[in-house]
mmCIF file of the N, C-alpha and C atoms, coordinates in Angstrom:
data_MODEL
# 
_entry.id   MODEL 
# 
loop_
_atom_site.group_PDB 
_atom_site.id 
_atom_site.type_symbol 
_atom_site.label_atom_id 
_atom_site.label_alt_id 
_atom_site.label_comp_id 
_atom_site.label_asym_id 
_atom_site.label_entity_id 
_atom_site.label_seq_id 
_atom_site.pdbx_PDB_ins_code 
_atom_site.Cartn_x 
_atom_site.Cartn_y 
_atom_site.Cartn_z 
_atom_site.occupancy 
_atom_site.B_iso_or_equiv 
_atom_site.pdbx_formal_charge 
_atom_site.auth_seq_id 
_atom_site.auth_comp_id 
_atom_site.auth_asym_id 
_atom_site.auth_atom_id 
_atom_site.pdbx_PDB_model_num 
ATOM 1   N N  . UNK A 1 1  ? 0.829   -1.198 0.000   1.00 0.00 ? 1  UNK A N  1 
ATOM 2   C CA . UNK A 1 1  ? 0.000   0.000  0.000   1.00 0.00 ? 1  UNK A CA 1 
ATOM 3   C C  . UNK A 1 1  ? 0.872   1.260  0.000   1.00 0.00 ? 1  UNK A C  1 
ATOM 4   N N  . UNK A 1 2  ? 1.816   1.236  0.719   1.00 0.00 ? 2  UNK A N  1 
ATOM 5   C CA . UNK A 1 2  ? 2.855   2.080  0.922   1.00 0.00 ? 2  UNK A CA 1 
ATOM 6   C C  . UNK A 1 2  ? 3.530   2.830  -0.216  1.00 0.00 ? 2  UNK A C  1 
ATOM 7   N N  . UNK A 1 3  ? 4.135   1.340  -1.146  1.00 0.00 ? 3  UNK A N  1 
ATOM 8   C CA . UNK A 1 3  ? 4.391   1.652  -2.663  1.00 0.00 ? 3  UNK A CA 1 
ATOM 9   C C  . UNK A 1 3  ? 3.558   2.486  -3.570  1.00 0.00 ? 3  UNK A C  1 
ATOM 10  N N  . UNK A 1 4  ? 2.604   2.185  -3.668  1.00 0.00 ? 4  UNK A N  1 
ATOM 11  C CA . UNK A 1 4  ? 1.434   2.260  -4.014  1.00 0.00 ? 4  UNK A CA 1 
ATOM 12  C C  . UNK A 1 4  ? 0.673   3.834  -4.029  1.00 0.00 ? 4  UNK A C  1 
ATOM 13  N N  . UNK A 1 5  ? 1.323   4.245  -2.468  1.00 0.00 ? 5  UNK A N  1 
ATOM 14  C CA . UNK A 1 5  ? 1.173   5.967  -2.870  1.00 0.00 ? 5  UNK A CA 1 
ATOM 15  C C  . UNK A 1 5  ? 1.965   6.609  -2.741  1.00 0.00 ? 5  UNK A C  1 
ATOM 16  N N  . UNK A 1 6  ? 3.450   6.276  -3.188  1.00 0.00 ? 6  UNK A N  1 
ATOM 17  C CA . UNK A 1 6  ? 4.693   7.070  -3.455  1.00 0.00 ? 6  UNK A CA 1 
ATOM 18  C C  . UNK A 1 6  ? 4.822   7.339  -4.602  1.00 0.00 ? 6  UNK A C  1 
ATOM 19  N N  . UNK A 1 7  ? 4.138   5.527  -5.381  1.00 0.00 ? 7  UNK A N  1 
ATOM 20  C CA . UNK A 1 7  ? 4.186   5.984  -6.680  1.00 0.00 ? 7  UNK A CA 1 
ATOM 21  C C  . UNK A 1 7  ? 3.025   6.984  -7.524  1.00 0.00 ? 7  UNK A C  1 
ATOM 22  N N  . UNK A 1 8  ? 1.811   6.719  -6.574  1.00 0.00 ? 8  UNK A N  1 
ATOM 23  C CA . UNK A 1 8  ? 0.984   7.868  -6.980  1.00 0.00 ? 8  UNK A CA 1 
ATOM 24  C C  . UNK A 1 8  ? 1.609   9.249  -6.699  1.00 0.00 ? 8  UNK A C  1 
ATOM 25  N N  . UNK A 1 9  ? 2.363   9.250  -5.864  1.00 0.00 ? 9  UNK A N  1 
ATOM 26  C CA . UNK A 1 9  ? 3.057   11.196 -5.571  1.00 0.00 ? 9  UNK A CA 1 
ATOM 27  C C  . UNK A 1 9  ? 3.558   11.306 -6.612  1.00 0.00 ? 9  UNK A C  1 
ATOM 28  N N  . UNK A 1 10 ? 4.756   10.630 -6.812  1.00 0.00 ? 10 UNK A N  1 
ATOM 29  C CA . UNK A 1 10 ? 5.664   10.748 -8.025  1.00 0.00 ? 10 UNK A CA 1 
ATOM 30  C C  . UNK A 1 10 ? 5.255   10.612 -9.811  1.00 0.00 ? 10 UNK A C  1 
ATOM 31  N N  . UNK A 1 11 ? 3.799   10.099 -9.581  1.00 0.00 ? 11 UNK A N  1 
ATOM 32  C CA . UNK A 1 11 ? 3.697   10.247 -10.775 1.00 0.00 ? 11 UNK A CA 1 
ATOM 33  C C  . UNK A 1 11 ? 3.270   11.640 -11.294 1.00 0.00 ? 11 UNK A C  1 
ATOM 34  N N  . UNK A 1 12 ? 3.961   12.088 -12.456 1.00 0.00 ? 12 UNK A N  1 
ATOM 35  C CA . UNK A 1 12 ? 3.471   13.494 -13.052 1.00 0.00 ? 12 UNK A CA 1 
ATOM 36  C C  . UNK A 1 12 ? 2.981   13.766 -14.367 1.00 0.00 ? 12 UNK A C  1 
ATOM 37  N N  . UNK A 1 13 ? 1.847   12.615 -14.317 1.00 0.00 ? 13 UNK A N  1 
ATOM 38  C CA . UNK A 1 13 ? 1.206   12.875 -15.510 1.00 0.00 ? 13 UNK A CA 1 
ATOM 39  C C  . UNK A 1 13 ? -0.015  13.881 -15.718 1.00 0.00 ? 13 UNK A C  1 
ATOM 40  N N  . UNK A 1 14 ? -0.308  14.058 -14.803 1.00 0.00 ? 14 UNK A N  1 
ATOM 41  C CA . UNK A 1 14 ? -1.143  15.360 -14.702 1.00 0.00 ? 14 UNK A CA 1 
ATOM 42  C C  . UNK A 1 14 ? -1.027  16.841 -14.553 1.00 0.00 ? 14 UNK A C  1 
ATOM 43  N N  . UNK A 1 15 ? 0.622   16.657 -14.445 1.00 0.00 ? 15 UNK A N  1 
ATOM 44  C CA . UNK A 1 15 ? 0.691   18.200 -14.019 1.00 0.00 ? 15 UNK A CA 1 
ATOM 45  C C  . UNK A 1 15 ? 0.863   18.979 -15.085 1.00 0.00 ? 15 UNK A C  1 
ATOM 46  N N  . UNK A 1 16 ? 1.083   18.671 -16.230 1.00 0.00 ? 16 UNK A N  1 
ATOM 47  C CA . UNK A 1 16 ? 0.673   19.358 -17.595 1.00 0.00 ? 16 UNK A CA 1 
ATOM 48  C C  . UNK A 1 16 ? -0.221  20.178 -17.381 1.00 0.00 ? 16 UNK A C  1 
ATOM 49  N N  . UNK A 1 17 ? -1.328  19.465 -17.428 1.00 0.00 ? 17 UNK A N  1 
ATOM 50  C CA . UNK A 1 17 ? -2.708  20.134 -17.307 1.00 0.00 ? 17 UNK A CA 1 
ATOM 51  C C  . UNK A 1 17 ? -3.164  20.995 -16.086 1.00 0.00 ? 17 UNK A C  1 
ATOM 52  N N  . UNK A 1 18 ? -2.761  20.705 -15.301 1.00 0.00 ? 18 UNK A N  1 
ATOM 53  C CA . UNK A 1 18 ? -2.793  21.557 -14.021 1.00 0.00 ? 18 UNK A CA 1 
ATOM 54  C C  . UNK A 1 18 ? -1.930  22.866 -14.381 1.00 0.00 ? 18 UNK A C  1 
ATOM 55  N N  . UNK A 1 19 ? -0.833  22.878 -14.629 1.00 0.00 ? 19 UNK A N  1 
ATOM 56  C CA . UNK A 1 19 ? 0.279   23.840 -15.251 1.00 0.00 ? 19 UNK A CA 1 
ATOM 57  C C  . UNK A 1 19 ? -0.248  24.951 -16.715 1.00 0.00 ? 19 UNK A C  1 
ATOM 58  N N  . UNK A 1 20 ? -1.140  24.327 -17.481 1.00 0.00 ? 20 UNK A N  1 
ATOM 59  C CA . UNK A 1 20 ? -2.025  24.946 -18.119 1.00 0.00 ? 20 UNK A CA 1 
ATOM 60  C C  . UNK A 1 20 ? -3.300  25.510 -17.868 1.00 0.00 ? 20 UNK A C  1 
ATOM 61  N N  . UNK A 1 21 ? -4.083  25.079 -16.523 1.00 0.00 ? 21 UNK A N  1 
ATOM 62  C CA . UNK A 1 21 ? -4.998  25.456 -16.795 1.00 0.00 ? 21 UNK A CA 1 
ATOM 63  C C  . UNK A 1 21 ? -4.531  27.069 -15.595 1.00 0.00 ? 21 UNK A C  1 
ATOM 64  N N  . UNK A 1 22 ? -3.251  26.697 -14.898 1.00 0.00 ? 22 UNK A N  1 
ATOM 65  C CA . UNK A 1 22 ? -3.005  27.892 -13.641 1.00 0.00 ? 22 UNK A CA 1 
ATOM 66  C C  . UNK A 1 22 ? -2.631  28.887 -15.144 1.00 0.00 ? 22 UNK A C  1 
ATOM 67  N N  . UNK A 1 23 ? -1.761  28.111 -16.160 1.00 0.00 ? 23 UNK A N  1 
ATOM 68  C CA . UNK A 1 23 ? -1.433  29.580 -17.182 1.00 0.00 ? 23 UNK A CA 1 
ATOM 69  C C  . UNK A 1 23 ? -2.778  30.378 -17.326 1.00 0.00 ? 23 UNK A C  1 
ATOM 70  N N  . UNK A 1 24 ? -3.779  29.625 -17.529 1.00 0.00 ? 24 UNK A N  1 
ATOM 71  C CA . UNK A 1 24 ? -5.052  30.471 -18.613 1.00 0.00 ? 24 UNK A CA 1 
ATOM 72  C C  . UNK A 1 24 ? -5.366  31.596 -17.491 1.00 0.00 ? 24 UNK A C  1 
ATOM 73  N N  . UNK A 1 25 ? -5.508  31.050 -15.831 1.00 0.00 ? 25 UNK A N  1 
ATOM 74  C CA . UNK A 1 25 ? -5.971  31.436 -14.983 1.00 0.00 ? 25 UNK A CA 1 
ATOM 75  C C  . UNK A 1 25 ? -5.313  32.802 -14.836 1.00 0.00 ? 25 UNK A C  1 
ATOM 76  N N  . UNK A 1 26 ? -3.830  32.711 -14.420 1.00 0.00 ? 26 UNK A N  1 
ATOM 77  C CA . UNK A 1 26 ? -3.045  33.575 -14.449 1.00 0.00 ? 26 UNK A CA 1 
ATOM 78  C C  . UNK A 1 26 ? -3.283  34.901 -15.706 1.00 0.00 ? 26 UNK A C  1 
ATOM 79  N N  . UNK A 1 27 ? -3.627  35.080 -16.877 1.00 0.00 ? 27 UNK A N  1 
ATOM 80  C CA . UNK A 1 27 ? -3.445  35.031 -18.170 1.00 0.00 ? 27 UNK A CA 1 
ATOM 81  C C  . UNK A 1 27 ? -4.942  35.798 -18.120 1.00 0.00 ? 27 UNK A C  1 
ATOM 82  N N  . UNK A 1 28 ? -6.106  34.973 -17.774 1.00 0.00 ? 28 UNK A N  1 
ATOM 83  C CA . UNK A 1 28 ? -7.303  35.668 -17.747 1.00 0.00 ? 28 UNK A CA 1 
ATOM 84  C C  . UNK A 1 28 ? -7.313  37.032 -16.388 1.00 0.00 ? 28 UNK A C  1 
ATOM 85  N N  . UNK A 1 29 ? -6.721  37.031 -15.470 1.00 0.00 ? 29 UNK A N  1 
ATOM 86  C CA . UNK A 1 29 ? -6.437  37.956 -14.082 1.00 0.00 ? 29 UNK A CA 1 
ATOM 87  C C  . UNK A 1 29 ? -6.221  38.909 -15.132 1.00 0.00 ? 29 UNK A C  1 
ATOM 88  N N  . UNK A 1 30 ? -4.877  38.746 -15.622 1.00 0.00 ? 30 UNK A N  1 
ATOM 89  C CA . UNK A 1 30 ? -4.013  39.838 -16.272 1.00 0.00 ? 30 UNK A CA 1 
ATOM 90  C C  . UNK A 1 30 ? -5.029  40.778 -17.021 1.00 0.00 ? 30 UNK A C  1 
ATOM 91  N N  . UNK A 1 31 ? -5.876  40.088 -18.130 1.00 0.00 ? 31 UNK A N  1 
ATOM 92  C CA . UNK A 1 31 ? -6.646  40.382 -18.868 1.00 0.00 ? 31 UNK A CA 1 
ATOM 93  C C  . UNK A 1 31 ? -7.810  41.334 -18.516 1.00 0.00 ? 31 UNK A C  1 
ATOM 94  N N  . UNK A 1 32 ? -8.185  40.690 -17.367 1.00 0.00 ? 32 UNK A N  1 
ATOM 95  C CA . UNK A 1 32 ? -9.370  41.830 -16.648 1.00 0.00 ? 32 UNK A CA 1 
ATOM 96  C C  . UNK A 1 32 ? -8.657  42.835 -15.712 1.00 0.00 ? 32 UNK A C  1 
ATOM 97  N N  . UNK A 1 33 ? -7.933  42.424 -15.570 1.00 0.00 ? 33 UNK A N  1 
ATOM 98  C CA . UNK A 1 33 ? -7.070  43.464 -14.361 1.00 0.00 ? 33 UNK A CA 1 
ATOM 99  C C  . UNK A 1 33 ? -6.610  45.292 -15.086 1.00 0.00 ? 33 UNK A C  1 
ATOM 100 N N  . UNK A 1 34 ? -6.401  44.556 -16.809 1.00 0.00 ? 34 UNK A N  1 
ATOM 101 C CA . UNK A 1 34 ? -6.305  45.898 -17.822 1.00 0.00 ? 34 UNK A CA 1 
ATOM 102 C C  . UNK A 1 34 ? -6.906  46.131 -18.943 1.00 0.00 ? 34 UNK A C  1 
ATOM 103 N N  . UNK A 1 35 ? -8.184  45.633 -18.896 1.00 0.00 ? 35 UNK A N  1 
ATOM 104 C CA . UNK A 1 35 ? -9.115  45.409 -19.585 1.00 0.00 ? 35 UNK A CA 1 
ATOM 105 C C  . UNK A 1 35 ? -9.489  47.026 -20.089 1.00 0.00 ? 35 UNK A C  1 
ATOM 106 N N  . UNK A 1 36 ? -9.703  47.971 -19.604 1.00 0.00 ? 36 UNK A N  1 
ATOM 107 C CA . UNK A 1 36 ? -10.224 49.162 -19.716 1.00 0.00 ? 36 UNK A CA 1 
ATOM 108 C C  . UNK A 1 36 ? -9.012  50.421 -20.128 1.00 0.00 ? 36 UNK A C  1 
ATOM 109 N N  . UNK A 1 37 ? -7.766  49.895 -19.708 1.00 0.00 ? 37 UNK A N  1 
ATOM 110 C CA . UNK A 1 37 ? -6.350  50.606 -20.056 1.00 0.00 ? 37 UNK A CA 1 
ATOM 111 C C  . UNK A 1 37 ? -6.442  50.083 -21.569 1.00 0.00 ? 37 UNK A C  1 
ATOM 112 N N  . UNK A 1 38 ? -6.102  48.747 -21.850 1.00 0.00 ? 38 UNK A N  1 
ATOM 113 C CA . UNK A 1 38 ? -6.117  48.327 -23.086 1.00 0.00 ? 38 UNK A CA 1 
ATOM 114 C C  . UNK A 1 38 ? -6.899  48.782 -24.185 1.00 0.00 ? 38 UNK A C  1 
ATOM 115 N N  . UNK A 1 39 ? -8.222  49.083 -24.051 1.00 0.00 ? 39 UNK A N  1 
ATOM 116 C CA . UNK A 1 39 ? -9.808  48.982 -24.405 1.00 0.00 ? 39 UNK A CA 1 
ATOM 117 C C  . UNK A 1 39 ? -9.395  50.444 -24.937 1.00 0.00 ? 39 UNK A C  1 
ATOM 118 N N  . UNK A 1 40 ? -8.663  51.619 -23.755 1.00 0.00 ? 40 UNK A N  1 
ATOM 119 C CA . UNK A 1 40 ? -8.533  52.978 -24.039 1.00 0.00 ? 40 UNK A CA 1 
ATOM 120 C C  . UNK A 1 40 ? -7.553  53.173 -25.400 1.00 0.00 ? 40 UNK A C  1 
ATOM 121 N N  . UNK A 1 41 ? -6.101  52.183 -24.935 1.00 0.00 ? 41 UNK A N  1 
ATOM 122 C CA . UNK A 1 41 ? -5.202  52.727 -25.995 1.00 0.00 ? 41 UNK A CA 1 
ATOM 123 C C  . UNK A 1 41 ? -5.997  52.048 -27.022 1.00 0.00 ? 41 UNK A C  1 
ATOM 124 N N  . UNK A 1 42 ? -6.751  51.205 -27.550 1.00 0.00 ? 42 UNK A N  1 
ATOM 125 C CA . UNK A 1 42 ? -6.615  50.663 -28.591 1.00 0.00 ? 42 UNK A CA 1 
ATOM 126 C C  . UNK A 1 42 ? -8.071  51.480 -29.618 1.00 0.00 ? 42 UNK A C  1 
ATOM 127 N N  . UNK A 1 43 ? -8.542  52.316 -28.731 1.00 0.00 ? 43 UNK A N  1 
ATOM 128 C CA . UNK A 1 43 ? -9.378  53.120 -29.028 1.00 0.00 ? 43 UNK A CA 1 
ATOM 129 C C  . UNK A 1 43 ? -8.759  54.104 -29.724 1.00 0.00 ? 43 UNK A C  1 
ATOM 130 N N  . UNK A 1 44 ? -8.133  54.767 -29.143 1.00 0.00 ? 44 UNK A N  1 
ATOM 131 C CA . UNK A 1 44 ? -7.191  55.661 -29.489 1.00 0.00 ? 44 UNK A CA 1 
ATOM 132 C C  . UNK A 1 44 ? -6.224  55.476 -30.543 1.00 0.00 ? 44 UNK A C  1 
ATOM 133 N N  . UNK A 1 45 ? -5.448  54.230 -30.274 1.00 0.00 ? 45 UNK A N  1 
ATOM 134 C CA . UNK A 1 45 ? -4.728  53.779 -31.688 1.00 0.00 ? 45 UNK A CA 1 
ATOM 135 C C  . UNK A 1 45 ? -6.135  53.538 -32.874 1.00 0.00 ? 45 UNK A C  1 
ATOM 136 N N  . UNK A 1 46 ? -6.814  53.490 -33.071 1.00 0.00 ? 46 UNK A N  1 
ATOM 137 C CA . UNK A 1 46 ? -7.655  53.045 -34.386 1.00 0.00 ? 46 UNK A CA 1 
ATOM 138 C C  . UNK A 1 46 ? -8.158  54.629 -34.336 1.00 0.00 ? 46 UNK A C  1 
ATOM 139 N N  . UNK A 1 47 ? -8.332  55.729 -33.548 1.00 0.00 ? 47 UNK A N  1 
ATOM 140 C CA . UNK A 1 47 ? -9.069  56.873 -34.109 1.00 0.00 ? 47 UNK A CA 1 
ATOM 141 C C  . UNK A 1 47 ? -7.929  57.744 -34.596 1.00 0.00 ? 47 UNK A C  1 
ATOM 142 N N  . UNK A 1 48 ? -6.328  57.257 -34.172 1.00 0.00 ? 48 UNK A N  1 
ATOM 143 C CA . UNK A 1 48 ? -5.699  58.066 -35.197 1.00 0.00 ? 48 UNK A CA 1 
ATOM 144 C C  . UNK A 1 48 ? -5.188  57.288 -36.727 1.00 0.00 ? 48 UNK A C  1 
ATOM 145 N N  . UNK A 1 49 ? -5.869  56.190 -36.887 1.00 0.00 ? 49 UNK A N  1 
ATOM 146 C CA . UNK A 1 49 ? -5.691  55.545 -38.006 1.00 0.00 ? 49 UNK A CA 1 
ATOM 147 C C  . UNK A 1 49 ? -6.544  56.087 -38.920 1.00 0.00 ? 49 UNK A C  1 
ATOM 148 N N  . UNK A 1 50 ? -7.600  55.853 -38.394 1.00 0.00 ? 50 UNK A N  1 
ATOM 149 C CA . UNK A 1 50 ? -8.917  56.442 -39.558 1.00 0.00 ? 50 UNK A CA 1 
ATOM 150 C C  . UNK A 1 50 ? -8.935  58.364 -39.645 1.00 0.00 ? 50 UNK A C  1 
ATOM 151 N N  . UNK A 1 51 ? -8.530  58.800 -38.494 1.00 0.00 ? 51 UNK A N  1 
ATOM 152 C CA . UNK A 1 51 ? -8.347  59.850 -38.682 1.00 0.00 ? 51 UNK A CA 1 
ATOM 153 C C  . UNK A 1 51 ? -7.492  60.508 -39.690 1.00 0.00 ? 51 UNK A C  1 
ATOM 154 N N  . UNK A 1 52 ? -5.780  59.395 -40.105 1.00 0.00 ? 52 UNK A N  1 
ATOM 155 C CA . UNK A 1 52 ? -5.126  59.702 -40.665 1.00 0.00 ? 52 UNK A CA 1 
ATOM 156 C C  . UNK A 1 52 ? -5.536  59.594 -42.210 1.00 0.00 ? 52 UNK A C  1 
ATOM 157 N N  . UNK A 1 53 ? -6.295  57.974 -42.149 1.00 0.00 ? 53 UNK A N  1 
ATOM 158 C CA . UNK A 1 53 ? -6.800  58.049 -43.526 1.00 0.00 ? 53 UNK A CA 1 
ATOM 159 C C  . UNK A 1 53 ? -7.263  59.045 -44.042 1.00 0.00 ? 53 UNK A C  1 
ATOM 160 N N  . UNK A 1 54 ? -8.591  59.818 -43.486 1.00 0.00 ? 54 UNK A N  1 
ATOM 161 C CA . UNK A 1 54 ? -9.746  60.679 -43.765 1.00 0.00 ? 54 UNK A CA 1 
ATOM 162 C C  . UNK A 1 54 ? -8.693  61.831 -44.383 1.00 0.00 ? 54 UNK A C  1 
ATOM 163 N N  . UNK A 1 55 ? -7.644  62.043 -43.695 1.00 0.00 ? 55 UNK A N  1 
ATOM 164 C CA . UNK A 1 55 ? -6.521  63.165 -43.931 1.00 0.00 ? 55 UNK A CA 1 
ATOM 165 C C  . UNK A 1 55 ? -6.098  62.627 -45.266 1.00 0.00 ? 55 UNK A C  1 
ATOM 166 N N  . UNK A 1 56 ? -5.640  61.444 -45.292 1.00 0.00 ? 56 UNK A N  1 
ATOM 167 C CA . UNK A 1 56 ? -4.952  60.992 -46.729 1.00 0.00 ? 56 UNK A CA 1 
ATOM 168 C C  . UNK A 1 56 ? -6.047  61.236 -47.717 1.00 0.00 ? 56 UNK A C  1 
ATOM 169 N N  . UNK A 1 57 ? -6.795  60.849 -47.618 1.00 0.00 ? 57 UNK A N  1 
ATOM 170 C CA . UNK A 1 57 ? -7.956  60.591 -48.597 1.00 0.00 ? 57 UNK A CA 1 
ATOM 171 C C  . UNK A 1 57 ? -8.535  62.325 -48.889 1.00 0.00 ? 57 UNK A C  1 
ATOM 172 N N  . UNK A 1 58 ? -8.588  63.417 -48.349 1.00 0.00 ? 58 UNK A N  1 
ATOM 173 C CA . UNK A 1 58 ? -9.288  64.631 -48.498 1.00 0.00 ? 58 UNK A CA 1 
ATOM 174 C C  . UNK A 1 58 ? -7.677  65.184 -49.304 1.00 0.00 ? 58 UNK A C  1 
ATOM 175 N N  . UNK A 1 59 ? -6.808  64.910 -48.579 1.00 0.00 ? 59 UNK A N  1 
ATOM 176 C CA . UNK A 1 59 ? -5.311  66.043 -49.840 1.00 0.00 ? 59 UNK A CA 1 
ATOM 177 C C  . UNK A 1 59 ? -5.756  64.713 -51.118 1.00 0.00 ? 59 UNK A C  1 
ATOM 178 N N  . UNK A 1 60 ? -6.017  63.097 -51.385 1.00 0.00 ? 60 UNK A N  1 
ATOM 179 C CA . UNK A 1 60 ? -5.709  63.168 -52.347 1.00 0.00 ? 60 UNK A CA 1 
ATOM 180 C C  . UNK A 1 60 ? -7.003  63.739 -53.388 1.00 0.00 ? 60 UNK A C  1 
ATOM 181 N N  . UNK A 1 61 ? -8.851  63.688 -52.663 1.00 0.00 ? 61 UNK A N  1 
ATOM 182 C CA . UNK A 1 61 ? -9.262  64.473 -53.142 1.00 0.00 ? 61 UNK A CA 1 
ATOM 183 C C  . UNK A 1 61 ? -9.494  65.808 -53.771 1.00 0.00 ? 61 UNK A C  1 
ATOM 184 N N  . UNK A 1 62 ? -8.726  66.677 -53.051 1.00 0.00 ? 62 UNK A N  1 
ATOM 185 C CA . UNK A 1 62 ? -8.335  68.058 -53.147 1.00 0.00 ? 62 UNK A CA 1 
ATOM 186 C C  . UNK A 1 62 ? -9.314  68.856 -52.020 1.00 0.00 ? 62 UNK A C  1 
ATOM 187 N N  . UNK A 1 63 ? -9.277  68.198 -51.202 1.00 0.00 ? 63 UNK A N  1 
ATOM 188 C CA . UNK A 1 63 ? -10.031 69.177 -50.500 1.00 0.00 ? 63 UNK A CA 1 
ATOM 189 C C  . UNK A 1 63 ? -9.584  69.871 -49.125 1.00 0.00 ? 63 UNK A C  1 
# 
């Protein structure tokens, strides 16, 4: 019996998955933790994109 749950300690076939699911866990924290910082710059990065277009697009119209 003894054997029996040393070798269950030592076995590490599960800790893959345990080790992946703490990444996602870890990984999703991060995610909500800057959810609204992120949300801001990336707002901001796309309104000076289209902004720039609208600019490209009116000099090559002539306006």
């Amino acid at each position: 019996m003894k054997n029996q749950i040393i070798a269950f300690l030592k076995d590490e076939d599960g800790q893959t998955s345990t080790e992946y699911i703490l990444l996602v866990a870890v990984v999703a924290l991060i995610v909500f933790k800057f959810k609204e910082k992120a949300t801001q710059r990336l707002g901001d990065l796309t309104d000076k994109v289209f902004d720039g277009a609208d600019s490209w697009t009116n000099e090559l119209n002539g306006n």
